[in-house]
N, CA, C and O atoms as a Tripos MOL2 file, in Angstrom:
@<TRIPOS>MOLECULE
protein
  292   291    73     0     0
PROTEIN
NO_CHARGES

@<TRIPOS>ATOM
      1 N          37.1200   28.6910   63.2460 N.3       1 UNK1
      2 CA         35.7210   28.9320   63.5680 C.3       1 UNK1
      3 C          35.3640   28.2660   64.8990 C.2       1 UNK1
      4 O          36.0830   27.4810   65.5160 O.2       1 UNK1
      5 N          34.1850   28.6820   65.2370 N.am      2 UNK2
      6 CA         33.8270   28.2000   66.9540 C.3       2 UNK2
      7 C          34.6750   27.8510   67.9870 C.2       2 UNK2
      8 O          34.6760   26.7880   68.6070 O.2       2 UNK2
      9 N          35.3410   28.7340   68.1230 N.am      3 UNK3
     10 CA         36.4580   28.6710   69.4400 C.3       3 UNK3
     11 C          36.3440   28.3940   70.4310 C.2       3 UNK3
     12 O          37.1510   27.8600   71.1910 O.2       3 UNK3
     13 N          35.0200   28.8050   70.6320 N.am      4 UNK4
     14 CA         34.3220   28.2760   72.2630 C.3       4 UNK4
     15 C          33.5950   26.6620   72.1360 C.2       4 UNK4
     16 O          33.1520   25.8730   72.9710 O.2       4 UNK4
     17 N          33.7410   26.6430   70.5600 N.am      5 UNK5
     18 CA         33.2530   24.7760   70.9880 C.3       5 UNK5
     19 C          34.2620   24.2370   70.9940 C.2       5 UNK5
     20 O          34.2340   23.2550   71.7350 O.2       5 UNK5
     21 N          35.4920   24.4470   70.3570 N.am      6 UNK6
     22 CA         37.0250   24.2990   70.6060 C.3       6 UNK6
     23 C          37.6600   23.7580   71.7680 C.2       6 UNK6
     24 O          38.3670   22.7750   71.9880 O.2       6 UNK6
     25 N          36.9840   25.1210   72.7450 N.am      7 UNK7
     26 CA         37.7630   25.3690   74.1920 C.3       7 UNK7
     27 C          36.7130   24.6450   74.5290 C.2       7 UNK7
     28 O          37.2600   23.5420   74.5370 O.2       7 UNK7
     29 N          35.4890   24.4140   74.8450 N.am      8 UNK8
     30 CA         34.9720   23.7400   75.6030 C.3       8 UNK8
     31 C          34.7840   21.6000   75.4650 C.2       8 UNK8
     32 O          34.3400   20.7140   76.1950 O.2       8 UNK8
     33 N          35.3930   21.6750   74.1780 N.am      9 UNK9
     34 CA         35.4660   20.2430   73.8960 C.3       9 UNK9
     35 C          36.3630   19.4300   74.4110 C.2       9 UNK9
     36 O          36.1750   18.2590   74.7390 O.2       9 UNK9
     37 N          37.6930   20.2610   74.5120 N.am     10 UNK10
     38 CA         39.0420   20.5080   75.3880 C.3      10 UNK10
     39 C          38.8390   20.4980   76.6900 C.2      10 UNK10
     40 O          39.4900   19.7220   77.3900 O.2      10 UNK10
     41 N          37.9800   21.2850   77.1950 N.am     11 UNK11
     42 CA         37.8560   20.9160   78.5630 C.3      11 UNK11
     43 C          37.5490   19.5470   79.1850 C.2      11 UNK11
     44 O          38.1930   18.8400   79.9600 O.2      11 UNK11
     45 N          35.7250   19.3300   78.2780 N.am     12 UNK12
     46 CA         35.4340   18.3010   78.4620 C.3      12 UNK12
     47 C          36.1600   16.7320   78.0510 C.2      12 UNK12
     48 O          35.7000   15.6000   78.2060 O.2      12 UNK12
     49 N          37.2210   17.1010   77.5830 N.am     13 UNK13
     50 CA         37.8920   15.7000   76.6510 C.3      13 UNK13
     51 C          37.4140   15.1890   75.9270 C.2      13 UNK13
     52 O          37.6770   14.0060   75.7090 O.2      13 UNK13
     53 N          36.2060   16.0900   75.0210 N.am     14 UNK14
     54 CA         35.7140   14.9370   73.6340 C.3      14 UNK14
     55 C          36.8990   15.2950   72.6050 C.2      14 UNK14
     56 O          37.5920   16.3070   72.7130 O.2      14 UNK14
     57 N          37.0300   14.3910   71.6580 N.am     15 UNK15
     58 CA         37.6410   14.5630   70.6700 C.3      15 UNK15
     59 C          36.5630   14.9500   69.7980 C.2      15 UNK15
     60 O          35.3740   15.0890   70.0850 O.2      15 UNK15
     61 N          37.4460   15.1830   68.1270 N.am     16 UNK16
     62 CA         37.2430   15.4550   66.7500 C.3      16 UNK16
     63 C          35.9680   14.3800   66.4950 C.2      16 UNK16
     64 O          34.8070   14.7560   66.3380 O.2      16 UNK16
     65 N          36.3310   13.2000   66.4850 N.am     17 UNK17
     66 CA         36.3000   12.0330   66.4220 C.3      17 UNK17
     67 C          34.6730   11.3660   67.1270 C.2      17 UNK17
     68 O          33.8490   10.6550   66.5510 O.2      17 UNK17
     69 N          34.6470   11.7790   68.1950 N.am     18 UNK18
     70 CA         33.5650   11.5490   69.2210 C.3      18 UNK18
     71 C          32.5590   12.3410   69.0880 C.2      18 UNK18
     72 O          31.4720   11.9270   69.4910 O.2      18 UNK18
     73 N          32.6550   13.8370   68.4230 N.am     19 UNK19
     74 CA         32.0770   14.6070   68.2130 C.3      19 UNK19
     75 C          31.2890   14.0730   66.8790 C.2      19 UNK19
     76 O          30.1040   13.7440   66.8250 O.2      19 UNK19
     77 N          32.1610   14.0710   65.9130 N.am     20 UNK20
     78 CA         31.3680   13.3050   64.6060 C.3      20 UNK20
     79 C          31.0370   12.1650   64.7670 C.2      20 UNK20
     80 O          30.0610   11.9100   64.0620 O.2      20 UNK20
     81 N          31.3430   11.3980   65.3090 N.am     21 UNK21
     82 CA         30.6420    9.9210   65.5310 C.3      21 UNK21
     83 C          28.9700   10.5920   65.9470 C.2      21 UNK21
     84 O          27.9670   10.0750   65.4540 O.2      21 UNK21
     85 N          28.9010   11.5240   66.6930 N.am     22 UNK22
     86 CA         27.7330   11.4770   67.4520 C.3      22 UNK22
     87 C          26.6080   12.3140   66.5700 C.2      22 UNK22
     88 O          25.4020   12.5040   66.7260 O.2      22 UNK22
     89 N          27.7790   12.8120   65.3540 N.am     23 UNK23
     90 CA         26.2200   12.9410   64.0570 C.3      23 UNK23
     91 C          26.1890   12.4440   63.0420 C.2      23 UNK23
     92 O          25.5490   12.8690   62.0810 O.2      23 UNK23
     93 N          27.0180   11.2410   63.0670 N.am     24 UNK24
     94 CA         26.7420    9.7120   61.8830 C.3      24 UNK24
     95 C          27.8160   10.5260   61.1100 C.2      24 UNK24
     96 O          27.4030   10.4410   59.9540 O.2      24 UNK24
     97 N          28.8680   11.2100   61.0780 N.am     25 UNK25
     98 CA         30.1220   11.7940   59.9540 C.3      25 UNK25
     99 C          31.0820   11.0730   60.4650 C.2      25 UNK25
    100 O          31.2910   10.4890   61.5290 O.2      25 UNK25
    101 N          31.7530   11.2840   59.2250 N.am     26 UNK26
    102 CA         33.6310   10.5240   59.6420 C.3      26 UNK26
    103 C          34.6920   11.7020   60.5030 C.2      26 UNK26
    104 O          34.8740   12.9160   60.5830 O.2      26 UNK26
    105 N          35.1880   10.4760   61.0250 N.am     27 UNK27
    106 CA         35.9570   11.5010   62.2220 C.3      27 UNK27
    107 C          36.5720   12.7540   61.8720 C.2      27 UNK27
    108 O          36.7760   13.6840   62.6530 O.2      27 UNK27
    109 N          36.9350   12.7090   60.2900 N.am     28 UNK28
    110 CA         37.2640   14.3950   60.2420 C.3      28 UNK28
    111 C          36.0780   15.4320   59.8770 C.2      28 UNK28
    112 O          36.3420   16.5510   59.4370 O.2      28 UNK28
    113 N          35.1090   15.1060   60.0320 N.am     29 UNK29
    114 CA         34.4010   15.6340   59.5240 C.3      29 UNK29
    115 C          34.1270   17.1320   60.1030 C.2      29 UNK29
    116 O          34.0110   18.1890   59.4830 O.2      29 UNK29
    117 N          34.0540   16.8280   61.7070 N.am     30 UNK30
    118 CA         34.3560   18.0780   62.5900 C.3      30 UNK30
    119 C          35.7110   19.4810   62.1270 C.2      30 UNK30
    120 O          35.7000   20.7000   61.9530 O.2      30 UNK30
    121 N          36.7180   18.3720   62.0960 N.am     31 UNK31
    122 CA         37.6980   19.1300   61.8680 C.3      31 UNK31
    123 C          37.4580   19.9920   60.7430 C.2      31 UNK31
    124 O          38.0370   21.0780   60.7720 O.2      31 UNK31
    125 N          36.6160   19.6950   59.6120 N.am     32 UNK32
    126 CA         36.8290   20.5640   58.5250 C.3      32 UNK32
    127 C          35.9120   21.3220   58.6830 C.2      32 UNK32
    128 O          35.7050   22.0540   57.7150 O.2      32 UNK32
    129 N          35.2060   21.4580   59.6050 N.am     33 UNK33
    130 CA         34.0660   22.8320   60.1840 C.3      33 UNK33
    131 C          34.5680   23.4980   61.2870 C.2      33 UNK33
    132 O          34.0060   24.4730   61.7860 O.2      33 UNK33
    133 N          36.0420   22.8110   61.8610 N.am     34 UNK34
    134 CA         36.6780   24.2280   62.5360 C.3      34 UNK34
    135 C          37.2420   24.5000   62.4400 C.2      34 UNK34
    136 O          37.7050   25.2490   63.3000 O.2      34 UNK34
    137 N          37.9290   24.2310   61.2470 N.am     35 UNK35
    138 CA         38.8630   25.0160   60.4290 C.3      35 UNK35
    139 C          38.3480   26.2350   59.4780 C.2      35 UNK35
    140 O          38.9930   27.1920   59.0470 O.2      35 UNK35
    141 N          37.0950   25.9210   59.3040 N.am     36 UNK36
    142 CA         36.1290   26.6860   58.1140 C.3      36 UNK36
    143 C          36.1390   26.6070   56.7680 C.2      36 UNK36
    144 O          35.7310   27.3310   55.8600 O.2      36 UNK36
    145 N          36.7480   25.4720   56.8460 N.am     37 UNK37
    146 CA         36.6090   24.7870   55.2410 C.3      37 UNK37
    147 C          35.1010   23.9800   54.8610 C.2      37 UNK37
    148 O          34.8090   23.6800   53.7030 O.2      37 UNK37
    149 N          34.3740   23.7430   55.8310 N.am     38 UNK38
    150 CA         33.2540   23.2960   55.4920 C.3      38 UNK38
    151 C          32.4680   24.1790   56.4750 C.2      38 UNK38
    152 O          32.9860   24.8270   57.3850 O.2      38 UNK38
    153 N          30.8700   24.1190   56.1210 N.am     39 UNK39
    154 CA         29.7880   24.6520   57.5320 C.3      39 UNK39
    155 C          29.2290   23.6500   57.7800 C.2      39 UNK39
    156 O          29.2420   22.4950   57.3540 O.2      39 UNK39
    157 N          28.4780   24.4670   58.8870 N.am     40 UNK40
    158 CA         27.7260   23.5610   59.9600 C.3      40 UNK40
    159 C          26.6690   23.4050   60.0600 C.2      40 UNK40
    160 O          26.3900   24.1770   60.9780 O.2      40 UNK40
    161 N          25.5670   22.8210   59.7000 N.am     41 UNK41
    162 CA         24.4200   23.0370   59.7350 C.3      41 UNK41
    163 C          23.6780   22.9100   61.1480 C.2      41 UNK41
    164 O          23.8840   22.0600   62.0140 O.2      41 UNK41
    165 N          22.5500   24.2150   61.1680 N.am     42 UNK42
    166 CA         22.2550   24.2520   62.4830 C.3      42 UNK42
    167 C          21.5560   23.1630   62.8820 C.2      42 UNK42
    168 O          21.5300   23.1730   64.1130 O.2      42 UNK42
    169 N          20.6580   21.7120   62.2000 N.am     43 UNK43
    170 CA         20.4700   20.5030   63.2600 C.3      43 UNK43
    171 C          21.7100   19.9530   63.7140 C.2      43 UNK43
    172 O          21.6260   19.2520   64.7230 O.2      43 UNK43
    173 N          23.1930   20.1540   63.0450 N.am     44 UNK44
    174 CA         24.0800   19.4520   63.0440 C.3      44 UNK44
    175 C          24.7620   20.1250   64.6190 C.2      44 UNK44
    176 O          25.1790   19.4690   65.5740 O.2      44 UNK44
    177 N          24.6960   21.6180   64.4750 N.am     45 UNK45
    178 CA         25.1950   22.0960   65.5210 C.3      45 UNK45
    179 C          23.8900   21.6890   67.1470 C.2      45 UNK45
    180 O          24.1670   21.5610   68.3400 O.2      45 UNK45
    181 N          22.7050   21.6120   66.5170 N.am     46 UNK46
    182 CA         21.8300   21.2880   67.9220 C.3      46 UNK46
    183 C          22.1770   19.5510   68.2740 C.2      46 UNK46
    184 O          22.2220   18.9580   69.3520 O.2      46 UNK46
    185 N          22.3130   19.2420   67.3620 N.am     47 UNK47
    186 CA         22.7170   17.5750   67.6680 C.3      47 UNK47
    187 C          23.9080   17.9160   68.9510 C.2      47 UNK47
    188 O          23.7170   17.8670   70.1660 O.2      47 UNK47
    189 N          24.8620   18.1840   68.3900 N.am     48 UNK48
    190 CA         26.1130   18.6470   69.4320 C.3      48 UNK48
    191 C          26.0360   19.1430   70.7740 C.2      48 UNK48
    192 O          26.2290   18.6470   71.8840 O.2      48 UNK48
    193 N          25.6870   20.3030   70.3270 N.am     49 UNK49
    194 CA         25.1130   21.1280   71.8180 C.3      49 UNK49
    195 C          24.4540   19.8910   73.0600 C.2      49 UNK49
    196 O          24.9410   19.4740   74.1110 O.2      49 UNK49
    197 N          23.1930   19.5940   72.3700 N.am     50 UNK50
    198 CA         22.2460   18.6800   72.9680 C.3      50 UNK50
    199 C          22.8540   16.9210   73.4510 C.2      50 UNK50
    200 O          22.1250   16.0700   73.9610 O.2      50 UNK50
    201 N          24.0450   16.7720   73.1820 N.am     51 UNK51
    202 CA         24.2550   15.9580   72.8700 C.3      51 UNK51
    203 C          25.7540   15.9890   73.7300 C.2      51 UNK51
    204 O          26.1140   14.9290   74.2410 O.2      51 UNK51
    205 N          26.5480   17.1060   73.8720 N.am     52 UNK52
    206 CA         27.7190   17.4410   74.7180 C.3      52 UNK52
    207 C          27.6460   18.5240   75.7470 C.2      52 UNK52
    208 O          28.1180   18.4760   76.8830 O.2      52 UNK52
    209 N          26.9610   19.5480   75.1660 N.am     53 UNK53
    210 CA         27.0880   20.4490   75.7900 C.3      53 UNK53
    211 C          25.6320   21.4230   76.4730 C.2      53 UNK53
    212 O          25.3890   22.6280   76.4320 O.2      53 UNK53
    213 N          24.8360   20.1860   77.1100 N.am     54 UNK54
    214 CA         23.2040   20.5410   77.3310 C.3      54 UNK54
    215 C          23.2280   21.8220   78.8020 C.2      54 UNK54
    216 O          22.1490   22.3090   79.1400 O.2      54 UNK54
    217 N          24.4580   22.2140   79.5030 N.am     55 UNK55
    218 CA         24.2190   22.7160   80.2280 C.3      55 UNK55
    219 C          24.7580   24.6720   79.6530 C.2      55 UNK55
    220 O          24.5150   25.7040   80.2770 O.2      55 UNK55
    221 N          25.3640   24.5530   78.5630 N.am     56 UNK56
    222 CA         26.2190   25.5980   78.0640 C.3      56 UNK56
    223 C          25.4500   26.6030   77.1240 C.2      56 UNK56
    224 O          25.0300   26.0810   76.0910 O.2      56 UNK56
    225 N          25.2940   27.3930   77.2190 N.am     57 UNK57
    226 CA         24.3590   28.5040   75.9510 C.3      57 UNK57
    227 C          24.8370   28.4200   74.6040 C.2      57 UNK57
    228 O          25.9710   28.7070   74.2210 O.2      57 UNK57
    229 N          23.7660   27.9530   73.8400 N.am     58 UNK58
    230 CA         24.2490   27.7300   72.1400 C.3      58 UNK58
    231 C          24.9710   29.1620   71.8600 C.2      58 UNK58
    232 O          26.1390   29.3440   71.5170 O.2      58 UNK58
    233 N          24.0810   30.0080   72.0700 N.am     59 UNK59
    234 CA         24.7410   31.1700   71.3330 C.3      59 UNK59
    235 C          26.1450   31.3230   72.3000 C.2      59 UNK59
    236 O          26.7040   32.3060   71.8130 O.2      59 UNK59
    237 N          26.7750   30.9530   73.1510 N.am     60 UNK60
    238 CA         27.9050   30.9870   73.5510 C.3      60 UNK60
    239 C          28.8430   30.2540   72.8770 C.2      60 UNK60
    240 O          30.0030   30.6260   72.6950 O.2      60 UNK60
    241 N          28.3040   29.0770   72.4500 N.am     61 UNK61
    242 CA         28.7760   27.5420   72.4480 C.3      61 UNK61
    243 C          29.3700   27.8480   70.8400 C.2      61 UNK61
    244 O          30.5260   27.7020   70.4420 O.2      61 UNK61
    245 N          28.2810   28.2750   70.1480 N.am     62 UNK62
    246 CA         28.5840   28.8480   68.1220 C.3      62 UNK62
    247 C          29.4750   30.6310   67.7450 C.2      62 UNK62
    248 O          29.9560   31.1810   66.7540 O.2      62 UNK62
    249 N          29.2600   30.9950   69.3490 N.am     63 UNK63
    250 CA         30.1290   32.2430   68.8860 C.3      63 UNK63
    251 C          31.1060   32.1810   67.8860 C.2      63 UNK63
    252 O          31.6600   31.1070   67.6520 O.2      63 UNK63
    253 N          31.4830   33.5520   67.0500 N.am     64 UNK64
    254 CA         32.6470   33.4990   65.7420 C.3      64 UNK64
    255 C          33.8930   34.2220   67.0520 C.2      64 UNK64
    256 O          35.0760   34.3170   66.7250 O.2      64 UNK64
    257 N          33.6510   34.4580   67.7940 N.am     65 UNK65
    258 CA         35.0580   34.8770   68.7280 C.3      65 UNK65
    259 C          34.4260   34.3860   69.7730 C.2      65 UNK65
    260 O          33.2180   34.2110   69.9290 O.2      65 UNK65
    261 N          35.7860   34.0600   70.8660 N.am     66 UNK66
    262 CA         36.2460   33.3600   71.8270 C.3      66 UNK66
    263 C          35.3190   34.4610   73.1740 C.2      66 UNK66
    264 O          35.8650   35.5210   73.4820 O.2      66 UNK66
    265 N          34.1830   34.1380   73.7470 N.am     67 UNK67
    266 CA         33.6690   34.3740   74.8690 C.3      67 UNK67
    267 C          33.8030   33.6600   76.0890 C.2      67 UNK67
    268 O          34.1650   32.4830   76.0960 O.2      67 UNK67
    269 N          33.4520   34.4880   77.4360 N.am     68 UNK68
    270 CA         33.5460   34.2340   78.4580 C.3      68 UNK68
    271 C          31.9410   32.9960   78.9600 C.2      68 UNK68
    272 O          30.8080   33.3750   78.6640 O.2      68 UNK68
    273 N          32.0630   32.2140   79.3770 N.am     69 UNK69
    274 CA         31.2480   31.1500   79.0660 C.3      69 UNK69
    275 C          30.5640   31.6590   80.2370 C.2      69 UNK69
    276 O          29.4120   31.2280   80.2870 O.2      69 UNK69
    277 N          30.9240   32.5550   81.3580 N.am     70 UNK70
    278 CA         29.9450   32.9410   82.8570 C.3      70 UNK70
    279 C          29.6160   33.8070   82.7350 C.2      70 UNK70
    280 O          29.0560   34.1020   83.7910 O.2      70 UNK70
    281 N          29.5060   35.0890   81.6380 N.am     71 UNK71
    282 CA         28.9740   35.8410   81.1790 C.3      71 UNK71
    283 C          27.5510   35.3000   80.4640 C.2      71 UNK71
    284 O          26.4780   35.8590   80.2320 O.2      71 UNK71
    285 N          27.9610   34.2060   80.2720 N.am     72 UNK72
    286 CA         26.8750   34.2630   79.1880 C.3      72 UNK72
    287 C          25.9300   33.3820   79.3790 C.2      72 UNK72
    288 O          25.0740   33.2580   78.5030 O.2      72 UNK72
    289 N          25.8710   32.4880   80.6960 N.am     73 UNK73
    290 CA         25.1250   31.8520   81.3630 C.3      73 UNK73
    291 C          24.0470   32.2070   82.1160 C.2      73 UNK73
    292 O          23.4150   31.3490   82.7340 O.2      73 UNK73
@<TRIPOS>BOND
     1     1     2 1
     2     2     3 1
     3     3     4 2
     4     3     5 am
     5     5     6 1
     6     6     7 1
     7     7     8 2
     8     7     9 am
     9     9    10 1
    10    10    11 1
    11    11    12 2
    12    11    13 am
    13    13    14 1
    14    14    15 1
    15    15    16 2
    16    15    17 am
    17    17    18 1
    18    18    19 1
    19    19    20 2
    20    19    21 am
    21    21    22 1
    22    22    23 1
    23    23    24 2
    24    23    25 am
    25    25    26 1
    26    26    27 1
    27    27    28 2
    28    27    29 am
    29    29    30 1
    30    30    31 1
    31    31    32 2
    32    31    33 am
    33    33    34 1
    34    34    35 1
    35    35    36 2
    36    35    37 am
    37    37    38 1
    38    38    39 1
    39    39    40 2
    40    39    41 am
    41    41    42 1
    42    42    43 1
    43    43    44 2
    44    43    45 am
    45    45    46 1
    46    46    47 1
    47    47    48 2
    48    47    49 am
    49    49    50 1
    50    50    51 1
    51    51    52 2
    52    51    53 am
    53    53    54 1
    54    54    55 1
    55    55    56 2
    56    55    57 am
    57    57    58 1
    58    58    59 1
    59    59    60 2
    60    59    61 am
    61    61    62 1
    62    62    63 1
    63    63    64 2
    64    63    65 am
    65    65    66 1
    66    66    67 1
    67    67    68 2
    68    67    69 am
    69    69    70 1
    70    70    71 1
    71    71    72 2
    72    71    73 am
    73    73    74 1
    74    74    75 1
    75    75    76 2
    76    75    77 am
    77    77    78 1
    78    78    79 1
    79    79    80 2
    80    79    81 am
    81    81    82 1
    82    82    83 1
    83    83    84 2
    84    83    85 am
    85    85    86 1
    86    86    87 1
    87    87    88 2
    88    87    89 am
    89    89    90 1
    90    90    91 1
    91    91    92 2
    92    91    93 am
    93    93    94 1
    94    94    95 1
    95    95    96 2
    96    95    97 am
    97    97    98 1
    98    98    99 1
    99    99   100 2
   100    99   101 am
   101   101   102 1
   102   102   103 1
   103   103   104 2
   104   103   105 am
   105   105   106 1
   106   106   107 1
   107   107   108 2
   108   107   109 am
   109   109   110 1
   110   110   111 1
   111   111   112 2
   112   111   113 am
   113   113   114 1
   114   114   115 1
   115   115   116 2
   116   115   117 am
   117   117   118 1
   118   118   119 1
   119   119   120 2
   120   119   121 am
   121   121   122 1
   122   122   123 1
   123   123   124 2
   124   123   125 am
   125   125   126 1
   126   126   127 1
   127   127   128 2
   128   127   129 am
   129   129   130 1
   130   130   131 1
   131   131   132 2
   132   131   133 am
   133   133   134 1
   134   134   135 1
   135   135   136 2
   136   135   137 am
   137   137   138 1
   138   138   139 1
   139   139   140 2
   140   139   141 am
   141   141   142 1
   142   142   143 1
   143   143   144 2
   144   143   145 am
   145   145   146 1
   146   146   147 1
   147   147   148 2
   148   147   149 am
   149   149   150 1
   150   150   151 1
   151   151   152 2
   152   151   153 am
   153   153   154 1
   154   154   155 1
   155   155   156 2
   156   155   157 am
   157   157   158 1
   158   158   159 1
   159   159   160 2
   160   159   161 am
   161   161   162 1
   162   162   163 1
   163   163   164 2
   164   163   165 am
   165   165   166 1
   166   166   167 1
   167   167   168 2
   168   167   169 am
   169   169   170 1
   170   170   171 1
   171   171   172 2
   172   171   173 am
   173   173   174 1
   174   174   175 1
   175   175   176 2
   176   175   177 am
   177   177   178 1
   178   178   179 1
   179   179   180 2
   180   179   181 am
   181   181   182 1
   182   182   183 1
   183   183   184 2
   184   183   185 am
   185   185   186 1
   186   186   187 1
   187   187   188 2
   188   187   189 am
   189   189   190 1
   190   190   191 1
   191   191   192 2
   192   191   193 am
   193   193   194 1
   194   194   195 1
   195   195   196 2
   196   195   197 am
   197   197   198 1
   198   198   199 1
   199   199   200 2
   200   199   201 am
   201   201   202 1
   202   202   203 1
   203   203   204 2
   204   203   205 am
   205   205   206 1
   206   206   207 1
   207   207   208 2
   208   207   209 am
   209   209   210 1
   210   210   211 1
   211   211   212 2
   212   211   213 am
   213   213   214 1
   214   214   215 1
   215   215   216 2
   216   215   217 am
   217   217   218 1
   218   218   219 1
   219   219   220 2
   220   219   221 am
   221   221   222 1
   222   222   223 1
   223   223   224 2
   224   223   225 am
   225   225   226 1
   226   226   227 1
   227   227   228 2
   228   227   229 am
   229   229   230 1
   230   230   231 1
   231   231   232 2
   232   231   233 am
   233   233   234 1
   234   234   235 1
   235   235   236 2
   236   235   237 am
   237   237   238 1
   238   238   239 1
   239   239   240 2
   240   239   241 am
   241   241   242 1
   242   242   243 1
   243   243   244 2
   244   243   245 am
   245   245   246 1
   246   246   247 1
   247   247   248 2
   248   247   249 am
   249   249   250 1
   250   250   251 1
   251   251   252 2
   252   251   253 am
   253   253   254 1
   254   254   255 1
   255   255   256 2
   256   255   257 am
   257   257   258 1
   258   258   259 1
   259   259   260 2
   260   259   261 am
   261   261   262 1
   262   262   263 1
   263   263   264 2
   264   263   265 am
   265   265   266 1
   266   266   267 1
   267   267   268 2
   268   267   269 am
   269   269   270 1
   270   270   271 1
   271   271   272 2
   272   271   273 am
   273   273   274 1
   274   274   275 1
   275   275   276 2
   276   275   277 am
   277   277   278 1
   278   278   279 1
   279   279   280 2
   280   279   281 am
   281   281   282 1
   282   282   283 1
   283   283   284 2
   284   283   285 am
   285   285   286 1
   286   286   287 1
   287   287   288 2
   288   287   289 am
   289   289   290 1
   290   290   291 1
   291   291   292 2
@<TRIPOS>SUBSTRUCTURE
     1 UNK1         2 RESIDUE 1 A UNK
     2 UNK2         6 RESIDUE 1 A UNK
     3 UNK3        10 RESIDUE 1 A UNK
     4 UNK4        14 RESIDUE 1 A UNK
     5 UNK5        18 RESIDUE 1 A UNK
     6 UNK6        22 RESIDUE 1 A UNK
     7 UNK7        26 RESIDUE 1 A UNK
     8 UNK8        30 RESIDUE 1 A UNK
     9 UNK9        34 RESIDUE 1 A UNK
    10 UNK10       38 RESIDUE 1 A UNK
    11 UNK11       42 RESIDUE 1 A UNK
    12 UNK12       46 RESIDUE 1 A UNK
    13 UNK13       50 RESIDUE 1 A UNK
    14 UNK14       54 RESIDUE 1 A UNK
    15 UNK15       58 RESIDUE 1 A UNK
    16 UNK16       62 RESIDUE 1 A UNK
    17 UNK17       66 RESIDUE 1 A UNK
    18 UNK18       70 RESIDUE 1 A UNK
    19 UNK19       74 RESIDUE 1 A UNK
    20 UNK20       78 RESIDUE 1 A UNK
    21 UNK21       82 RESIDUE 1 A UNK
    22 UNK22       86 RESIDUE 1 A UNK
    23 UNK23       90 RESIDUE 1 A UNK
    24 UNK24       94 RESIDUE 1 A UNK
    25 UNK25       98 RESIDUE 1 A UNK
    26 UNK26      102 RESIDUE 1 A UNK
    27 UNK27      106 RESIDUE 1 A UNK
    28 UNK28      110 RESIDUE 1 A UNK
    29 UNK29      114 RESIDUE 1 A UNK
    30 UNK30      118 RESIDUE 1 A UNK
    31 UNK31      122 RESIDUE 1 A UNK
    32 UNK32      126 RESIDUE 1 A UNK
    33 UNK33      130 RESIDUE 1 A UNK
    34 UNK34      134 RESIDUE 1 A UNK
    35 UNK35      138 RESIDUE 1 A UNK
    36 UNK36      142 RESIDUE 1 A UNK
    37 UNK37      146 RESIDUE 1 A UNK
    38 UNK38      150 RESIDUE 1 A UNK
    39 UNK39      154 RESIDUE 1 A UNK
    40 UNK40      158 RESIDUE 1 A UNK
    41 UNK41      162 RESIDUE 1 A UNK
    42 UNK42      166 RESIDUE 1 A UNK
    43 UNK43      170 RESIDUE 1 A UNK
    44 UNK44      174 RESIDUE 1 A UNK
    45 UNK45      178 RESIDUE 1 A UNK
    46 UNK46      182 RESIDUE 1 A UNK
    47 UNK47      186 RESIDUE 1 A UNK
    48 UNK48      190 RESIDUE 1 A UNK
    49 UNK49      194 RESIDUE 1 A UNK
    50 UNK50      198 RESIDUE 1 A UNK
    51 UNK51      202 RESIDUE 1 A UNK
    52 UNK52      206 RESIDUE 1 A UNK
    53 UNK53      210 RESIDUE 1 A UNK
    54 UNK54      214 RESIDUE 1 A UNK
    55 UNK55      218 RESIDUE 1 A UNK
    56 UNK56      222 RESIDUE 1 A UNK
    57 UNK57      226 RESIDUE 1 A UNK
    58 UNK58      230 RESIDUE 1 A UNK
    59 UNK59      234 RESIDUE 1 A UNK
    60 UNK60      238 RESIDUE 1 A UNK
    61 UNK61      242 RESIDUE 1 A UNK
    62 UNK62      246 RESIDUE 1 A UNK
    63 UNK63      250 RESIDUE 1 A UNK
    64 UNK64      254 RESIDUE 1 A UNK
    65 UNK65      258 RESIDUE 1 A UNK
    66 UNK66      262 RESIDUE 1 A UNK
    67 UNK67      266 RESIDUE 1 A UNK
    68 UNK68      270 RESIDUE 1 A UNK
    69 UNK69      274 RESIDUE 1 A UNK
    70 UNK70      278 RESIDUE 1 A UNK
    71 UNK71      282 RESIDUE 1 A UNK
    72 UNK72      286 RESIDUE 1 A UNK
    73 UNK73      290 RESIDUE 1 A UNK
């Protein structure tokens, strides 16, 4: 699930880890929402966004397939 928060977390060098720290969860906690064993709740996903990725389009950022991030800017 969310491939483009995947690829763009990767870019930026956050980890699993850094990501959940930054909404009070344990470091796997991410991992088991991109794998799709757990969901995401949308304050959980605006925490993120707002929080890593304030310059990037949510609806780019939560896509279910892998988009072009300058398309969609």
């Amino acid at each position: 699930m969310f491939p483009n928060l995947k690829a763009e977390m990767a870019r930026y060098g956050f980890t699993n880890a850094q990501v959940s720290a930054a909404v009070g969860r344990p470091s796997t906690w991410l991992d088991n929402r991109l794998r799709g064993k757990a969901t995401l709740s949308i304050q959980e996903a605006i925490i993120i966004h707002d929080k890593f990725f304030p310059e990037l389009d949510f609806d780019y950022l939560y896509a279910g397939e892998p988009l072009n991030a300058t398309k969609n800017l």
